[in-house]
N, CA, C and O of each residue as an XYZ file, in Angstrom:
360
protein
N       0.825     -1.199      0.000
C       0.000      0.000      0.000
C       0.862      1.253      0.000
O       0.876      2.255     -0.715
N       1.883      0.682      1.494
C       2.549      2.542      1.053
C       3.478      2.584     -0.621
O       3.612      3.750     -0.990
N       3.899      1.873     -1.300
C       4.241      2.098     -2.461
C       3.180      2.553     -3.308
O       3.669      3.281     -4.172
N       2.163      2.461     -3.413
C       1.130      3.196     -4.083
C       0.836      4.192     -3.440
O       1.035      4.799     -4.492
N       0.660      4.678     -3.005
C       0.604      6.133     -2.134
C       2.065      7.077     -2.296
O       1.956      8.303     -2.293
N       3.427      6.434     -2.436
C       4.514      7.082     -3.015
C       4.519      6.995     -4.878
O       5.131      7.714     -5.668
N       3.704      5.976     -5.115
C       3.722      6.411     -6.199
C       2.794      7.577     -7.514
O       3.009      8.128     -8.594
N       1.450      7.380     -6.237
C       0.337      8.217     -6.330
C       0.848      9.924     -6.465
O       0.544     10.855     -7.211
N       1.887      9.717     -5.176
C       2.776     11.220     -4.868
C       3.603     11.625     -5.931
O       3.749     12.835     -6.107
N       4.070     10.963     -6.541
C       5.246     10.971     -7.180
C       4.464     11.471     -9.140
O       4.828     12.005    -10.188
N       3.454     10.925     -8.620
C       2.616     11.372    -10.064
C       1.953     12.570    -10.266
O       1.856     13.196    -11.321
N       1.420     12.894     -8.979
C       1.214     14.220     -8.863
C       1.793     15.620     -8.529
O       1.275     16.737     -8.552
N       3.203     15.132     -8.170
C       4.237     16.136     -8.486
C       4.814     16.337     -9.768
O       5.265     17.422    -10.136
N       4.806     15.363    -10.411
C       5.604     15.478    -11.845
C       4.463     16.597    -12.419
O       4.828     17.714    -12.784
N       2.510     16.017    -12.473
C       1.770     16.852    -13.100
C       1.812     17.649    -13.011
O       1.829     18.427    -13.965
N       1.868     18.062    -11.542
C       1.669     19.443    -10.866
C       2.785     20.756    -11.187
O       2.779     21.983    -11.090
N       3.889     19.488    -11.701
C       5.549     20.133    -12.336
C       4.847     20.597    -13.409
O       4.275     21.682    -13.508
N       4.928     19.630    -14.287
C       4.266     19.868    -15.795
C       3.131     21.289    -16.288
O       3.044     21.916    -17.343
N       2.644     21.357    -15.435
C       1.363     22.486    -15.183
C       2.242     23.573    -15.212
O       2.254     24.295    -16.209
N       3.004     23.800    -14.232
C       3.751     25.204    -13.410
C       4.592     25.338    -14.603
O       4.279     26.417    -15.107
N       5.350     24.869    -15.185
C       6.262     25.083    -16.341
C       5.493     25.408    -17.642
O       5.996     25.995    -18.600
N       4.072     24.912    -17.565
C       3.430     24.983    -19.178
C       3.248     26.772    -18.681
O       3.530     27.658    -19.487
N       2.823     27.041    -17.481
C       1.847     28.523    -17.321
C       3.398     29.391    -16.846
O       3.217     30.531    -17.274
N       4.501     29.355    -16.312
C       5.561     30.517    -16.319
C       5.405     31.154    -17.829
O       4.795     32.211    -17.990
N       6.036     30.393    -18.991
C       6.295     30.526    -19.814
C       5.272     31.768    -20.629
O       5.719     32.619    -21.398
N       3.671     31.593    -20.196
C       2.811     31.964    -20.986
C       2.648     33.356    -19.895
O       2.457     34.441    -20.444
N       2.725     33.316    -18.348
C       3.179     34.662    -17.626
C       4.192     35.837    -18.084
O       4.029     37.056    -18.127
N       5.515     34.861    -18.475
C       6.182     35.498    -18.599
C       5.980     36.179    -20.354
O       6.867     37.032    -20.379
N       5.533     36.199    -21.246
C       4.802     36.399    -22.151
C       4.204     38.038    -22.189
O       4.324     39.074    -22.843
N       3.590     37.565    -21.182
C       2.239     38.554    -20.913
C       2.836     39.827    -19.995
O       2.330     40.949    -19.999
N       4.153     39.387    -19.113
C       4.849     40.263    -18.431
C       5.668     41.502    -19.105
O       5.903     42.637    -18.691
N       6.063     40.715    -20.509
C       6.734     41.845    -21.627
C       6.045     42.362    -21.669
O       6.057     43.359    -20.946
N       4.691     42.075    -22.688
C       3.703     42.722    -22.764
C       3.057     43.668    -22.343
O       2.359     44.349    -23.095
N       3.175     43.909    -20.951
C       2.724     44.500    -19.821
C       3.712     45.618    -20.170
O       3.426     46.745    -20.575
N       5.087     45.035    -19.912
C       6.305     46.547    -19.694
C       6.110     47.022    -20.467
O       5.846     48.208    -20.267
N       6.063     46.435    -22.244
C       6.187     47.256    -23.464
C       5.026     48.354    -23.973
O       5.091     49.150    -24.909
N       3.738     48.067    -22.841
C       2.806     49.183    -22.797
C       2.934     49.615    -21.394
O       2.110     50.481    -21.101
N       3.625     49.310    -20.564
C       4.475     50.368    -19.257
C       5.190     51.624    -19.902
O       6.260     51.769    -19.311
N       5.019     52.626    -20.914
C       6.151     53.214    -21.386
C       7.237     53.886    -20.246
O       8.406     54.083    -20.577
N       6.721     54.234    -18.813
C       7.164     55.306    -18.352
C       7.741     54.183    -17.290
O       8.722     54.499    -16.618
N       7.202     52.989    -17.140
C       8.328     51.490    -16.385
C       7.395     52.276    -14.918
O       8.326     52.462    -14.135
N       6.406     52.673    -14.372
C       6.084     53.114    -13.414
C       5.556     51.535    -12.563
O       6.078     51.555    -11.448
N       4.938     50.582    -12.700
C       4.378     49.395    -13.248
C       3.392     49.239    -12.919
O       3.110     48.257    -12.231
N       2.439     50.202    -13.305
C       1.336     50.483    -14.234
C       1.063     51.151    -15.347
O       1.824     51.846    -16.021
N      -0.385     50.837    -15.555
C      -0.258     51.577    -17.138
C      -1.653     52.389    -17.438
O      -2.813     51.981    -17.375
N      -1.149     53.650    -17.780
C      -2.402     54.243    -17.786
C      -3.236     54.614    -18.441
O      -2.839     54.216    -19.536
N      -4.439     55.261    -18.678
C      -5.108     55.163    -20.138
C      -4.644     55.350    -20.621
O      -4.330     54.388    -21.322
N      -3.979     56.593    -20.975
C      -2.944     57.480    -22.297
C      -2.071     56.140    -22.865
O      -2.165     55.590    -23.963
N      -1.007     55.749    -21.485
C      -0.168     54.554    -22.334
C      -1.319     52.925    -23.069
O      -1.064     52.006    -23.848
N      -2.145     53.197    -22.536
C      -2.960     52.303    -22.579
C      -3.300     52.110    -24.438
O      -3.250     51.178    -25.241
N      -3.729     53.906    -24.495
C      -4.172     54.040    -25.712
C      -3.261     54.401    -26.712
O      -3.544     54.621    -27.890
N      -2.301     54.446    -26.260
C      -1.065     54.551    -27.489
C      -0.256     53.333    -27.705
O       0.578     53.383    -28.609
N      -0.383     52.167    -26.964
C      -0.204     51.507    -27.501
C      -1.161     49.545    -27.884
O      -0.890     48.345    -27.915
N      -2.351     50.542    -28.087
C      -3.571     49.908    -28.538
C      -3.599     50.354    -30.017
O      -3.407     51.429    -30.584
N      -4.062     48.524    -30.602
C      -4.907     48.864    -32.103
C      -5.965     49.142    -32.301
O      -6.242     49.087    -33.499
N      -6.931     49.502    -31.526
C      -7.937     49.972    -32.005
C      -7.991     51.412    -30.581
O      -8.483     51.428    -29.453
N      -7.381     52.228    -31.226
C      -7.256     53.548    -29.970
C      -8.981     54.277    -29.746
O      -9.213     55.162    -28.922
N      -9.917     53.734    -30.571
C     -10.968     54.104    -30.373
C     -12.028     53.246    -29.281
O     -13.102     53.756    -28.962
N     -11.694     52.183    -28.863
C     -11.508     51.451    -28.108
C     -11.784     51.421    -26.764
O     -12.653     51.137    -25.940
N     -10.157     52.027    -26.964
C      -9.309     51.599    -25.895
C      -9.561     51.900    -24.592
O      -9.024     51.337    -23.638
N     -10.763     53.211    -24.495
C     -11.090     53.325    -23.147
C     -12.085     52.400    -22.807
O     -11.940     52.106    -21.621
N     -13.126     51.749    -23.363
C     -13.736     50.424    -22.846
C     -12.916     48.756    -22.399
O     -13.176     47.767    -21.713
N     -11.924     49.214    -23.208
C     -11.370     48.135    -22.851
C     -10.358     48.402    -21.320
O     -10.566     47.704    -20.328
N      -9.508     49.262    -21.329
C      -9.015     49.971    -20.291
C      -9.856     49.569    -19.236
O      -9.449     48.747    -18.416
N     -11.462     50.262    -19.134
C     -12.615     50.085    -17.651
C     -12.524     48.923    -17.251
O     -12.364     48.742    -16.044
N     -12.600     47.810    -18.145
C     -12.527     46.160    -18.315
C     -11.126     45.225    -17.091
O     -10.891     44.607    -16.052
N     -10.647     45.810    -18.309
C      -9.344     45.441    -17.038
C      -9.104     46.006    -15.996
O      -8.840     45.262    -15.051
N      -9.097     47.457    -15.750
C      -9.170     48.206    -14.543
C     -10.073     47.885    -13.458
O     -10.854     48.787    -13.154
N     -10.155     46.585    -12.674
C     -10.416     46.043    -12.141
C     -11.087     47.419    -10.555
O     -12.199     47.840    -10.237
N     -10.009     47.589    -10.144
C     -10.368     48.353     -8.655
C     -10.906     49.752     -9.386
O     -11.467     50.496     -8.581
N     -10.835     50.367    -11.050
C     -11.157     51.376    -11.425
C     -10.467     52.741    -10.429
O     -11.107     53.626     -9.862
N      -9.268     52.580    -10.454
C      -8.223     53.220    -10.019
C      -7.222     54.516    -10.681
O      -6.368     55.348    -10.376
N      -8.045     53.978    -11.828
C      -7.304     54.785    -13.154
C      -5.989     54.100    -13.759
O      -5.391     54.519    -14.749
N      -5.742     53.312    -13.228
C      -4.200     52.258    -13.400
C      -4.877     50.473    -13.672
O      -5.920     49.909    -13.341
N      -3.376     49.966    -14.601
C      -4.033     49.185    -14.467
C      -2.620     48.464    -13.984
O      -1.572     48.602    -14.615
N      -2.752     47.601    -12.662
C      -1.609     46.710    -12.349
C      -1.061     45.490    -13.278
O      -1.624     44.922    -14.214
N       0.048     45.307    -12.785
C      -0.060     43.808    -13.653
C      -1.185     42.350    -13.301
O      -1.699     41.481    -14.006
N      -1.194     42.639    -12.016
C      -2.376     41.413    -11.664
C      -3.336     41.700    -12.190
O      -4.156     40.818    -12.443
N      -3.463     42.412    -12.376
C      -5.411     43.100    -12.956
C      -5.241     43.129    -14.985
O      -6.272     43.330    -15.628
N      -4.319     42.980    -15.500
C      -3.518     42.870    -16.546
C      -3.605     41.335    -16.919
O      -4.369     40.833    -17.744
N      -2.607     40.662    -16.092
C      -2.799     38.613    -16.397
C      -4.377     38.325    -16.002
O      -4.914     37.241    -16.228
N      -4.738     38.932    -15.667
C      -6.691     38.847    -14.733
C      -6.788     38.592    -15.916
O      -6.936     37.429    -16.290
N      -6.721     39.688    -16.826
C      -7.460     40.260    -18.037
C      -7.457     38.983    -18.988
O      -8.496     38.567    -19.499
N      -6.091     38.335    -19.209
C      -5.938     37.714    -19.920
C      -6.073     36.104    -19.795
O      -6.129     35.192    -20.620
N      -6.100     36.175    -18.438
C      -6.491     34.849    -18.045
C      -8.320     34.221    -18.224
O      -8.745     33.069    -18.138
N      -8.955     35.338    -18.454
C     -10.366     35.691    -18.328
C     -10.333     35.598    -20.011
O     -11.208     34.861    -20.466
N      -9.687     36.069    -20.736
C      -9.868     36.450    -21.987
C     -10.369     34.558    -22.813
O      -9.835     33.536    -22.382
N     -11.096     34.538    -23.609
C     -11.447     33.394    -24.710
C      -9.916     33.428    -25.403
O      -9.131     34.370    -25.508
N      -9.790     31.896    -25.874
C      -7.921     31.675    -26.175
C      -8.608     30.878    -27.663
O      -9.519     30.072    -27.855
N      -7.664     31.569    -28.496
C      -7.811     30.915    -30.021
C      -7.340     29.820    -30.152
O      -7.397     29.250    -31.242
């Protein structure tokens, strides 16, 4: 019995490995992302940077409210991966 129970363990660390390594990769992604519309590196981002570096700048303030979670006028990075974690994936 206890060998199945170490091996039970042993399977669900590898998954649990497997998981954490598939989602850094796709964080760290989204973290550029984040800085490269950070223009001013403050680490947030605010409408203006928001909307300058948005494709559809007509937009961009509905989408901005969206993610702006606490409606703070900023948008953090947690409230940012929120966004995208929430978002429909092609």
């Amino acid at each position: 019995m206890k060998n199945n129970k170490t091996l039970a363990t042993a399977v669900a660390v590898t998954l649990l490995g497997s998981t954490l390594s598939y989602a850094a990769p796709r964080d760290d992604k989204i973290k550029i992302q984040f800085n490269s519309i950070d223009l001013d590196k403050s680490g947030s981002i605010t409408l203006e940077e928001f909307t300058f570096g948005s494709s559809t700048p007509n937009l961009a303030g509905g989408q901005f409210a969206k993610i702006d979670i606490d409606q703070d006028g900023l948008i953090l990075f947690d409230e940012f991966l929120a966004s995208k974690n929430r978002a429909p994936r092609k």
